[in-house]
Each structure stands twice: as structure tokens, then as C-alpha cells.
C-alpha positions in Angstrom: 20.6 16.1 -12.4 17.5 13.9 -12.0 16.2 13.0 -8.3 16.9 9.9 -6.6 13.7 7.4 -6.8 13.2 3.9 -5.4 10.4 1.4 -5.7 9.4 -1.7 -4.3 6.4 -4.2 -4.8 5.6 -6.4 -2.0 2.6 -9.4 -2.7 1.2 -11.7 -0.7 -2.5 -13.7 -0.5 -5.1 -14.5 2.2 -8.2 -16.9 2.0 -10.2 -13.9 3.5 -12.9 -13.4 1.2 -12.5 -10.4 -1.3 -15.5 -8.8 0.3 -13.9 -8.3 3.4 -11.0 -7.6 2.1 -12.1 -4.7 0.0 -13.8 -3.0 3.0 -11.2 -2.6 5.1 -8.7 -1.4 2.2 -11.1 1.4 1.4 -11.5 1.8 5.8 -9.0 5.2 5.5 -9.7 5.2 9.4 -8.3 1.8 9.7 -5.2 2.5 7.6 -2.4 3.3 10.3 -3.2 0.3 11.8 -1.9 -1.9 9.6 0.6 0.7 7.6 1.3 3.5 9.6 4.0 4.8 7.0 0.5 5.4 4.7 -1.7 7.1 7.9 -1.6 10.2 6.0 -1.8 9.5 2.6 -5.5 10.1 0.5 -6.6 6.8 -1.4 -8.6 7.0 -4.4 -9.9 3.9 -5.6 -9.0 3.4 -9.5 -11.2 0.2 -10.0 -13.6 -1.9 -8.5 -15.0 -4.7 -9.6 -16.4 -8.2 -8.7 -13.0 -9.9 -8.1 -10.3 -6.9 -8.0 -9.8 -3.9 -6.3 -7.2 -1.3 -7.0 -6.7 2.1 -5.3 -4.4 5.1 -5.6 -2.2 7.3 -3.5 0.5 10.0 -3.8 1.5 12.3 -1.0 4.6 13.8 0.5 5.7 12.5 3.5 8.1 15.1 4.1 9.4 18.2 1.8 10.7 17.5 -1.2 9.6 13.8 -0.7 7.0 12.3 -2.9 5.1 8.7 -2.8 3.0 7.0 -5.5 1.5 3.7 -4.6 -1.3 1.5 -5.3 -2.7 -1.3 -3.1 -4.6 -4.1 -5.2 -7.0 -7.1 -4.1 -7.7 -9.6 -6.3 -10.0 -12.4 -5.8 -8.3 -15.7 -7.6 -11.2 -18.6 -6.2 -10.8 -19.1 -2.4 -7.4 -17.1 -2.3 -7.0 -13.0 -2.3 -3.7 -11.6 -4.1 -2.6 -8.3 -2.1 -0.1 -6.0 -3.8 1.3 -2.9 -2.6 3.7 -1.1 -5.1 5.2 2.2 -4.4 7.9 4.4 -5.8 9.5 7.3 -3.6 10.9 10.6 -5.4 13.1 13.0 -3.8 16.5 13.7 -2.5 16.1 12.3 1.1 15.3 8.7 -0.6 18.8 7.6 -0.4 18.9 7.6 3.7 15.3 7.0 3.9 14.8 4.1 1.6 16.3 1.0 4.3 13.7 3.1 6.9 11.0 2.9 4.4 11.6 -0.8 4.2 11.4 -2.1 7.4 8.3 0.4 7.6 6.5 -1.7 5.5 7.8 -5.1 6.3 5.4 -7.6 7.4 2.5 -4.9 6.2 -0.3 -7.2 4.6 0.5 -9.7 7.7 -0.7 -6.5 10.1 -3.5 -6.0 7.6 -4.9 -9.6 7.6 -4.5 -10.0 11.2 -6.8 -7.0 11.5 -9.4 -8.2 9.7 
């Protein structure tokens, strides 16, 4: 039998400037602040240009649970697209997925109002 997975995407934009968005995505330090489901999780940035940023993750935050991610930023005039999507792989998704959820609600609001 295959193991459970669920994913989720969750977007929203900003008129902070892409530059100052950018730095504080790649801020690892800064991460639980604004996602602490992600605190431990390694980022790996994918691309980076002048008006997008994308980085990488997969960890496991627990055994036999696995998370693969990306968090994007991209610059679209006086506006910044975020989007996080992540899939979770294991057999504790099924009771941890509504957790996982309200982990991550209202997650690029923390963000921005860090900034």
C-alpha cells in the first residue's frame, strides 16, 4: 500500500519591495518567526533572479514523516506574489494534516508583518 500524502498551496501578495522580501526569506534565523512549523527545516534556494525568488526544502518533522516545500517571491510591478506549497508523506499525515493547517494559517501575514 502506498503512504498517505497531502498538499496544500497557500498565495498571497505584499507591496513590500522584492528586495526586502528576498532577504528575509533566505534570513534561516528569522524563519520560526513567521513559520515555526518550518524552524527546522534547511532552505536551498533554487533560483534567483531580478524579480523571482524560489527556495527548497524537505525534512522530516517527525519519523516516518517527510515535507517538500518551496517558498516563491515574485516581483509583478509594485506588488510581491508569495507562495508556499508543500506536500507531507507519511503515515501520521492523516491525524496531522488539520494540525498542519492551522500551523500554517495566516503564515505570509506573520511574515510581512515581520518585515
Amino acid at each position: 500500500m502506498k503512504r498517505p500524502s497531502w498538499s496544500f498551496k497557500e498565495v498571497r501578495d505584499t507591496n513590500a519591495p522584492l528586495a526586502v522580501v528576498a532577504t528575509r526569506l533566505k534570513d534561516a534565523g528569522a524563519l520560526k518567526a513567521w513559520h515555526p512549523r518550518l524552524a527546522g527545516a534547511p532552505l536551498e534556494i533554487v533560483r534567483e533572479e531580478d524579480a523571482r525568488l524560489v527556495l527548497r526544502y524537505a525534512w522530516s518533522p517527525g519519523p516516518g514523516l517527510i515535507e517538500e516545500g518551496e517558498l516563491e517571491a515574485t516581483g509583478q510591478g509594485d506588488r510581491t506574489l508569495l507562495a508556499h506549497r508543500a506536500r507531507f508523506k507519511g503515515w501520521l499525515v492523516l491525524p496531522l494534516m488539520g494540525w498542519w493547517r492551522l500551523r500554517s494559517h495566516r503564515m505570509w501575514e506573520r511574515f510581512v508583518e515581520a518585515l
